[in-house]
PATORDO-470916 format. One line per 3 residues: number of its first residue (from 1); their letters; for each residue x negated, y negated, z of C-alpha. Coordinates in steps of 0.1 Angstrom, whole numbers, plus 5000, padded with zeros to 4 digits. Layout:
residues N
NUM> A> X Y Z; ...
***
This chain:
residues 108
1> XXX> 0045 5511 0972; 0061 5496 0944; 0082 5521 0919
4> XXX> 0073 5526 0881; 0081 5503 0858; 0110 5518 0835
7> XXX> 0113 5507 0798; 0141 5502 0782; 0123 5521 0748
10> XXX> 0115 5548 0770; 0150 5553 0784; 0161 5548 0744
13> XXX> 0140 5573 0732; 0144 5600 0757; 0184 5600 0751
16> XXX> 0177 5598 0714; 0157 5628 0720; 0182 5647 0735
19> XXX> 0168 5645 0773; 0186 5637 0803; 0184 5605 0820
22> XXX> 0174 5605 0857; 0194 5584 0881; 0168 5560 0888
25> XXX> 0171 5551 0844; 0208 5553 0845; 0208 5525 0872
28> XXX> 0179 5508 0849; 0203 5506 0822; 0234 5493 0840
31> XXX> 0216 5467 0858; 0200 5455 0826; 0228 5453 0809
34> XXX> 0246 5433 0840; 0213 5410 0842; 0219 5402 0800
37> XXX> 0260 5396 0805; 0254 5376 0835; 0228 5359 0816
40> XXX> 0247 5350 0789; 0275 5336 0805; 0256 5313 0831
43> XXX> 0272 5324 0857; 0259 5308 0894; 0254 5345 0902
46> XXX> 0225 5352 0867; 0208 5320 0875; 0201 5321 0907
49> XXX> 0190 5358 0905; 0169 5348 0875; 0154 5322 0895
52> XXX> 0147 5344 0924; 0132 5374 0908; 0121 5363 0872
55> XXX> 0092 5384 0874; 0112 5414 0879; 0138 5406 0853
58> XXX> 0113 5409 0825; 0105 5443 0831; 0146 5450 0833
61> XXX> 0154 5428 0800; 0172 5447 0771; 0179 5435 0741
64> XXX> 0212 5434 0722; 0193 5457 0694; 0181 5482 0725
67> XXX> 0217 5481 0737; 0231 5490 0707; 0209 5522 0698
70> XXX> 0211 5537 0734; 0244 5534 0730; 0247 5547 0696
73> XXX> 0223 5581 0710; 0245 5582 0738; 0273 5584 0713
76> XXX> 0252 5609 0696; 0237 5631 0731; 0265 5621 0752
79> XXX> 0259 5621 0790; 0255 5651 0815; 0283 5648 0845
82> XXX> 0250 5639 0867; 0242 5615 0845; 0280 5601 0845
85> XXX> 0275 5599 0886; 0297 5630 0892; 0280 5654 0918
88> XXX> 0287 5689 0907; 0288 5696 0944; 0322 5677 0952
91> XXX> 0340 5691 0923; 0328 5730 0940; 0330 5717 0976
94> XXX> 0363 5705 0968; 0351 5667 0972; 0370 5635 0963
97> XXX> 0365 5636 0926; 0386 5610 0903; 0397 5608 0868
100> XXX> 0385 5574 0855; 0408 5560 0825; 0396 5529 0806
103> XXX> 0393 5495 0825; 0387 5521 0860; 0357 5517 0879
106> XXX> 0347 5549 0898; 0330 5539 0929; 0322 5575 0939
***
C-alpha cells in the first residue's frame, strides 16, 4: 500500500494556519529541502537519487518560493516540541534530551 501523497502547499498552508505538522510532513519537508540543496549542487549523491526515483521526487519538489513562506509561518506559528522531534516522554521519563545550539544536529 503506498502512503498519501503530501504537498508541499498543504504542509504550507496548514502551518500558516496555525495547525501542527505531523511527523510524517515534518520529514516531507526536510527531505524536500535536502532533495533541492543536493539538487542544486550536483552532488553524485542528488543525481543518482534523481535518476533512481524521479517519479517520486516530483511529488517531494519544493520550490524556493514554498521554502520561503513555510519558513516565514514557521517564523510566524513556530513549532510544537513534537514537531521539533523532542518526545515529551524523555524529558518526564528523565530520557537523554539535548540542548542543540546553532551548527548542532540532534540525532535524538
Amino acid at each position: 500500500m503506498r502512503d498519501a501523497v503530501i504537498h508541499p502547499i498543504d504542509v504550507l498552508l496548514k502551518k500558516r494556519d496555525g495547525g501542527e505538522l505531523s511527523t510524517a510532513e515534518v520529514e516531507f519537508v526536510v527531505r524536500a529541502v535536502v532533495r533541492n540543496g543536493e539538487s542544486k549542487r550536483g552532488t553524485a549523491a542528488g543525481v543518482l537519487r534523481s535518476a533512481q526515483d524521479d517519479g517520486e521526487k516530483q511529488s517531494e519538489n519544493i520550490t524556493d518560493a514554498q521554502l520561503g513562506a513555510f519558513l516565514m509561518a514557521v517564523f510566524e506559528r513556530g513549532l510544537s516540541l513534537r514537531e521539533l522531534g523532542f518526545d515529551a516522554g524523555d524529558a518526564v521519563l528523565g530520557g537523554d534530551v539535548r540542548c542543540v545550539g546553532a551548527g548542532d544536529v540532534y540525532a535524538g
